[in-house]
N, C-alpha and C positions, 0 to 999 in steps of 0.2 A: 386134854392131854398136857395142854403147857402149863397150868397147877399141878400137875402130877410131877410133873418133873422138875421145875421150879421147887419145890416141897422135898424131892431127892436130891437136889443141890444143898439147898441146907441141912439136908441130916449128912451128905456127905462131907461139908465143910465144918461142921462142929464135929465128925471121928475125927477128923485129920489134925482141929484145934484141939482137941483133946491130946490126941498122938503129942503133937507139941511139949502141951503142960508136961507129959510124961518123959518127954527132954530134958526140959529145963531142971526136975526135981531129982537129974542124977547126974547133973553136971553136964551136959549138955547143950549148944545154943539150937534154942526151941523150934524146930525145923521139922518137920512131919510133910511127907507121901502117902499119896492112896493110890494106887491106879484100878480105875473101874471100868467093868467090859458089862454093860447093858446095867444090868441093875447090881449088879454083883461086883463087890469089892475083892477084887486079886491080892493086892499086897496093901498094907496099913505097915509105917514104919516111922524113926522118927531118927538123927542124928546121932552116929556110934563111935566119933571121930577120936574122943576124948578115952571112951571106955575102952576102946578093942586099941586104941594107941594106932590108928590106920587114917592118915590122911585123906582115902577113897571112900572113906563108910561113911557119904552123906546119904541123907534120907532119899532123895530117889535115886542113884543109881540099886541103892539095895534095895527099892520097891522097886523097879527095872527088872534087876536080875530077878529074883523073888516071884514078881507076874510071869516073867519068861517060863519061869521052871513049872506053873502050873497052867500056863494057857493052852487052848487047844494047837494052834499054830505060834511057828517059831517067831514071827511080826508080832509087835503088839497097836500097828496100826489101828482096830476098833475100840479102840481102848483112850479114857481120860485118864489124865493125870491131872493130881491137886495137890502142890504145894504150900506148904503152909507158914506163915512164920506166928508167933506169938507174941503181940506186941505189946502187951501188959508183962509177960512174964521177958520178953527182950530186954526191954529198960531197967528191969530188975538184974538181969544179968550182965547186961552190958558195962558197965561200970568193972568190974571184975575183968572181962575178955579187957576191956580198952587199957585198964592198966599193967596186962601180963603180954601185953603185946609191941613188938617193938619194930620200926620199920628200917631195912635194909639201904645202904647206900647205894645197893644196885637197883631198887625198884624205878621205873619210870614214873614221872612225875605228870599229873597233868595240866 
């Protein structure tokens, strides 16, 4: 059983890297959700912050809301979630985010 699902971890971690790639290739920083309830994947999503112009539309609250609206129950307590980032396609985007971004004199410092 623990190869069996050892084996569902990585096919559910390469959707989710995948979800990612498909961030980054629309302007997006490469961020992908899955939330899965036994074997079965509820929501696959990936960062919408840039597109829909909505500060809240990162990849999991919208695979959150997303699971919610299809699970049996309003908890999504038996349920994993997997966060993803993209770290080949990060470093290619990064440079771009780091240079349109500027820091605030109110932010605290640490």
């Amino acid at each position: 059983m623990a190869g069996n699902e050892h084996a569902q971890d990585l096919t559910f971690m390469c959707m989710a890297l995948e979800e990612a790639a498909k961030a980054s290739d629309v302007g997006e920083v490469p961020i992908a959700a899955l939330i899965v309830q036994g074997n079965q994947v509820l929501a696959q999503t990936h960062n919408y912050r840039e597109l829909w112009q909505d500060p809240t539309a990162h990849a999991e609250v919208i695979a959150i809301r997303a699971a919610a609206s299809v699970s049996e129950s309003s908890g999504l307590a038996v349920c994993t979630g997997l966060l993803m980032v993209s770290c080949t396609r990060l470093r290619h985007h990064a440079p771009s985010r780091a240079a349109s971004t500027s820091r605030s004199d109110n932010m605290p410092t640490r």
